[in-house]
N, C-alpha and C positions, 0 to 999 in steps of 0.2 A: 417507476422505481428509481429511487436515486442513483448515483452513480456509483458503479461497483467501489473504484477505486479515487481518490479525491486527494489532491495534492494542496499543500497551502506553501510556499513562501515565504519565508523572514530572512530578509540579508542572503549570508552564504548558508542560510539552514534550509532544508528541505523536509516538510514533514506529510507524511503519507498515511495517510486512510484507509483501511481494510473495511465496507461497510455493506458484509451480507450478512445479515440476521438470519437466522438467531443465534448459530455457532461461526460467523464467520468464514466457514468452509473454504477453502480454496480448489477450484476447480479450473479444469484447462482453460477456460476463459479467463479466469482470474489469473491464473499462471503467466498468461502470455501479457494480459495489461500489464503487471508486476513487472516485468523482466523489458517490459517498454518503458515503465520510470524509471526504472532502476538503471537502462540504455542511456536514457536523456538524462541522469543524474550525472554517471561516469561523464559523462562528455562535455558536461556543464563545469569549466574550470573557476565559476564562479561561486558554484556549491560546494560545500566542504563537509558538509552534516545532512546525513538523514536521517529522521526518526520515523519509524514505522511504528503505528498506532493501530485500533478497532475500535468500530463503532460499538453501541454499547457497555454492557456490564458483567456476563457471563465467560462468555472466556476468553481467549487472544484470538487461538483459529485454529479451525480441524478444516484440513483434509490432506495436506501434501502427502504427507505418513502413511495416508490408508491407501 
């Protein structure tokens, strides 16, 4: 399985991957990698931007909500 959560790098931009098919879900495992880039983002004073993305086409992401 690929990796839940997948970060790319340009410059000071940080862009982040959400990549469980098929709705994306977010679950406590995915919650806790999340809030560990999101750790390593803040503290990176060489980042300045992050964009949070999903892998394919159906929708952004279900689960925190439910």
């Amino acid at each position: 399985m690929a990796d839940v959560i997948t970060t790319r790098r340009e410059g000071a931009i940080l862009e982040v991957t959400l990549n469980r098919p098929k709705a994306n879900a977010i679950d406590v495992k995915t919650s806790r990698l999340m809030g560990e880039t999101f750790k390593a983002f803040r503290d990176d004073p060489d980042l300045r931007i992050a964009i949070v993305r999903t892998a394919g086409d159906k929708f952004f992401s279900a689960g925190w909500d439910l």
